[in-house]
KOLFIFI-389759 format. One line per 8 residues: number of its first residue (from 1); for each residue y, z, x of C-alpha. Coordinates in nm, 3 decimals, decimal comma. Layout:
N
NUM> Y/Z/X  ... $
***
This chain:
275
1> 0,000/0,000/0,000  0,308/-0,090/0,133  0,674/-0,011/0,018  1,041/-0,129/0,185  1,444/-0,101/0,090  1,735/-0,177/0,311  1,736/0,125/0,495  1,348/0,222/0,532 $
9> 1,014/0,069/0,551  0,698/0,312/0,491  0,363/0,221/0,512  0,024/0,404/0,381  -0,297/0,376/0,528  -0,604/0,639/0,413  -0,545/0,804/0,778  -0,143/0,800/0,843 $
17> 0,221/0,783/0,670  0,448/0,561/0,908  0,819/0,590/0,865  0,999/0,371/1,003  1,416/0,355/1,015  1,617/0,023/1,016  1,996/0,010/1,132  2,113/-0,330/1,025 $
25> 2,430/-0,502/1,169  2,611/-0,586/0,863  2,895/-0,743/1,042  2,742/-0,987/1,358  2,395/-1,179/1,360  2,150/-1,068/1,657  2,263/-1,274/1,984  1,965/-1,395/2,143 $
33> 2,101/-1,181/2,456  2,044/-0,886/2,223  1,720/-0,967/2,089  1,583/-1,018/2,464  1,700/-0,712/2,613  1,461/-0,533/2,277  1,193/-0,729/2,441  1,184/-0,582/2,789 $
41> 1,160/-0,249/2,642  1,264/-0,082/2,974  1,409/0,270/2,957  1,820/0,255/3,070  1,823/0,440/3,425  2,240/0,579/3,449  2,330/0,629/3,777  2,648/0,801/3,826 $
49> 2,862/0,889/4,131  2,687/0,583/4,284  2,915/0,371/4,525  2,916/0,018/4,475  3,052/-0,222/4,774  3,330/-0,476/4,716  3,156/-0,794/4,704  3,360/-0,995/4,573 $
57> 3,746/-0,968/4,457  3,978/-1,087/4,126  4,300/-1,037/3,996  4,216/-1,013/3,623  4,375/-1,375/3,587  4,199/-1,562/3,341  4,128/-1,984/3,458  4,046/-2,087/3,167 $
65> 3,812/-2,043/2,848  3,482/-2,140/2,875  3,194/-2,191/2,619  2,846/-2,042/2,589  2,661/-2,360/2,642  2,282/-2,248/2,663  2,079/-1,942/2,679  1,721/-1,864/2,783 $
73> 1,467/-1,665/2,965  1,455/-1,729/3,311  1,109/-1,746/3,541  1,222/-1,403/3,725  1,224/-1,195/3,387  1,655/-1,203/3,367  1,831/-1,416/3,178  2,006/-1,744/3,230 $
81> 2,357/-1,766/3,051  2,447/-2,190/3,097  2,868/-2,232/3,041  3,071/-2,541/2,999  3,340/-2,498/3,231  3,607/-2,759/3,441  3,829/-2,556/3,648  3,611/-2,297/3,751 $
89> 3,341/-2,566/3,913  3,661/-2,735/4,119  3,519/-2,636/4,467  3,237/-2,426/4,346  2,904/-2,347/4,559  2,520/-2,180/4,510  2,635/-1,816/4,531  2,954/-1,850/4,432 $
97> 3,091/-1,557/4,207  3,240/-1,600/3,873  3,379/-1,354/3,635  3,260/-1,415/3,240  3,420/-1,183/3,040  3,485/-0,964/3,357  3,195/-0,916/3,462  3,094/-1,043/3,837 $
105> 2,789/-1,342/3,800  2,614/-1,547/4,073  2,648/-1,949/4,037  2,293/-2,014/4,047  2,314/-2,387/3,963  2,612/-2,660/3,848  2,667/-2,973/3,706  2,995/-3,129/3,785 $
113> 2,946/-3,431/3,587  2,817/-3,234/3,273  3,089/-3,004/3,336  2,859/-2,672/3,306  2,722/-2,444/3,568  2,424/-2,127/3,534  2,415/-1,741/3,631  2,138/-1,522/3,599 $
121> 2,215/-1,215/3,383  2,005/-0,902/3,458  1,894/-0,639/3,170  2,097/-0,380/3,315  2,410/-0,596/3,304  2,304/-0,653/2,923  2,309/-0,280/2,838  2,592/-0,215/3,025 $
129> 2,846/-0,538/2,946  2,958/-0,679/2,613  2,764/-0,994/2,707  2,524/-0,879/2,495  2,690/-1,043/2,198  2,748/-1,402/2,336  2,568/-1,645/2,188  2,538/-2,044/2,174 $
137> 2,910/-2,140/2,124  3,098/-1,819/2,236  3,418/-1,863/2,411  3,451/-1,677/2,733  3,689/-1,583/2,986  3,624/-1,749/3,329  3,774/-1,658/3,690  3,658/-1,747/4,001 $
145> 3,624/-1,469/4,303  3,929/-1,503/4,523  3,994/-1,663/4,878  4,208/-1,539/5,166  4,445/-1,771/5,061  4,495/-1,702/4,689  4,824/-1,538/4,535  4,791/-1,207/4,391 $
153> 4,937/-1,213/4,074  4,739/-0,960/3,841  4,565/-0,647/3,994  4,251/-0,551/4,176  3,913/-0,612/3,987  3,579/-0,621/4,097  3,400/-0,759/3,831  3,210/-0,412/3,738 $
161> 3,248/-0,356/3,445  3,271/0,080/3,364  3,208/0,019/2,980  3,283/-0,127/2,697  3,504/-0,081/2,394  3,528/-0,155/2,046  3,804/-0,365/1,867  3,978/-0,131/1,620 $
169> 4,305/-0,291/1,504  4,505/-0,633/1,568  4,879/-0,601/1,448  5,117/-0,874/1,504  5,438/-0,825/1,593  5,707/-1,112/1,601  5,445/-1,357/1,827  5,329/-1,098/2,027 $
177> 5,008/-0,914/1,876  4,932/-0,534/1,960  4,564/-0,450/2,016  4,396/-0,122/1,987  4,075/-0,016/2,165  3,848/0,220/2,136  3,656/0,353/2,478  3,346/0,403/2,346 $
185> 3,263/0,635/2,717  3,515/0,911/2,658  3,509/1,007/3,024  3,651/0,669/3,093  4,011/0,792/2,960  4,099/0,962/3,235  4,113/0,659/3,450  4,388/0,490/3,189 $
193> 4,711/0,575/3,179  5,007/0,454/3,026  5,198/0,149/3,198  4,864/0,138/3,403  4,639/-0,168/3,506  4,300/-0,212/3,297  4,093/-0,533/3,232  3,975/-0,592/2,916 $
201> 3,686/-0,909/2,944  3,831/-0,935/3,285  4,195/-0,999/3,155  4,439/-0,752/3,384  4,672/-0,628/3,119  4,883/-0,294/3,132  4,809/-0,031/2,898  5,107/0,048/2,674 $
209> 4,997/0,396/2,474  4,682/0,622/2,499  4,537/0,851/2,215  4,342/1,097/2,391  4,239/1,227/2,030  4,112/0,887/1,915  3,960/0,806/2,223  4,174/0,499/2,225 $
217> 4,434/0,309/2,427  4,663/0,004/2,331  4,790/-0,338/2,507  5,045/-0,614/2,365  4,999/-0,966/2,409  5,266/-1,216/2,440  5,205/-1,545/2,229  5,126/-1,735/2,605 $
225> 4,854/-1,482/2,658  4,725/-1,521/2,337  4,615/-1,869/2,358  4,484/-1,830/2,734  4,191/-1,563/2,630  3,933/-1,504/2,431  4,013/-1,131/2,314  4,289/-1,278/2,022 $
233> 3,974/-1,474/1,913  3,726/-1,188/1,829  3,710/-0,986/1,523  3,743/-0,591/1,419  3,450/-0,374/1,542  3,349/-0,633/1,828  3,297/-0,511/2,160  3,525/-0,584/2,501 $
241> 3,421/-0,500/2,869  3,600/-0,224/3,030  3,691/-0,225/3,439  3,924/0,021/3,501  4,180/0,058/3,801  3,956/0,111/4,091  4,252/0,265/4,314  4,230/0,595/4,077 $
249> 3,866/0,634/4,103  3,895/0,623/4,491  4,166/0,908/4,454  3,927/1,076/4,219  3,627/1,056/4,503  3,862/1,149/4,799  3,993/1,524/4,588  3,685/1,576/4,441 $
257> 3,523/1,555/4,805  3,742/1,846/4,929  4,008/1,560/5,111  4,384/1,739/5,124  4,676/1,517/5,234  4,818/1,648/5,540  5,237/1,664/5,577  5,408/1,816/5,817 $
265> 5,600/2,119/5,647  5,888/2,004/5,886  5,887/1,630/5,761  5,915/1,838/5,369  6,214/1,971/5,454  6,387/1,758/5,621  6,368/1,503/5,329  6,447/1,725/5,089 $
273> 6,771/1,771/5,293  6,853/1,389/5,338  6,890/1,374/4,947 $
***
């Protein structure tokens, strides 16, 4: 005998009484990203406090927008994510990095005539990233890693993305449109403060408020920025990756490690006397 409603399915054998609980997304279909990562059924390992080298280096400057072109299981057990991109692949190599929605990928093949290029997309990335909801069609944020050469025009961001956070409010103002997000790891606040750097899907953008009771910060966008990124293009309750401004964390590290600044008492003075 077998019984089901929205919310619970039960089955009834002569031996045992199975209850099991469904939690259905009412507002976004199951990306195929989403449905894979149930597959691997691997338990989430957090590491915390763990150091992470600079590998690669971007400014939080979005390229351009670039389409979800393909997506399927690759022969390794990750993920292949295939994009449709044409400035991004101007000059691009095997290895190269590229940013997708913040988040640091590996160019593991290209197609300059078809205009698209691959990376390989681990699990972990998946339960840590907002690429989790991409699917055939998605627009994306691209930006490739910088050279010695490039201008520095946004801030510092390494493509490691700290969290995510969920859409809560779009308001427009004149042509500019204020955006509200919530940080859905609380500890994460600390690191954003107002007038501060933060990327959001590896867009630099300075944080104008924070609401340390709703767990939330905001950002405007100017009608240029608006049509340059994908965030303007998502919906209410969607999520965003998170990178915040790695320069506090490193202050963070340094105090909590015992590290005191050392100035000369004499050198105190004597500036507080020149003003």
């Amino acid at each position: 005998m077998a019984a089901s409603s929205a919310s619970f399915s039960v089955t009834l054998t002569a031996k045992t009484l199975t209850i099991t609980s469904h939690t259905p997304h009412f507002r976004f279909k199951p990306s195929p990203l989403r449905i894979f990562l149930q597959s691997t059924r691997k338990p989430i390992t957090l590491r915390t406090n763990a150091y992470i080298p600079i590998q690669c280096l971007f400014t939080g400057l979005v390229e351009e927008i670039g389409t979800v072109k393909k997506l399927g299981e690759s022969p390794n057990g990750g993920f292949d994510l295939q994009l449709n991109a044409k400035t991004v692949l101007d000059g691009v190599s095997l290895g190269d990095s590229i940013a997708v929605n913040g988040t640091c990928l590996t160019v593991t093949e290209f197609d300059q005539i078809a205009s698209d290029f691959t990376v390989g997309v681990a699990p972990e990335t998946l339960r840590k990233t907002s690429l989790l909801e991409l699917e055939p069609g998605s627009p994306v944020n691209l930006e490739r890693a910088l050279t010695p050469l490039s201008r520095m025009g946004g801030h510092f961001v390494q493509g490691h993305v700290d969290g995510t956070g969920e859409i809560v409010s779009m308001i427009p103002e004149g042509d500019s449109l204020w955006v509200k997000i919530r940080v859905e790891k609380k500890e994460l606040l600390k690191y954003i403060v107002p007038k501060g750097f933060i990327a959001v899907d590896g867009t630099s953008l300075t944080v104008v408020d924070v609401f340390d009771d709703e767990g939330c910060f905001n950002f405007m966008l100017v009608a240029y920025t608006q049509n340059k990124i994908v965030v303007p293009m998502k919906k209410i309750g969607q999520k965003v990756n998170l990178e915040v401004d790695v320069l506090g964390k490193h202050v963070e590290r340094l105090l909590s490690s015992g590290f005191v600044p050392s100035i000369a008492p004499n050198s105190l003075w004597s500036s507080s006397q020149e003003q």
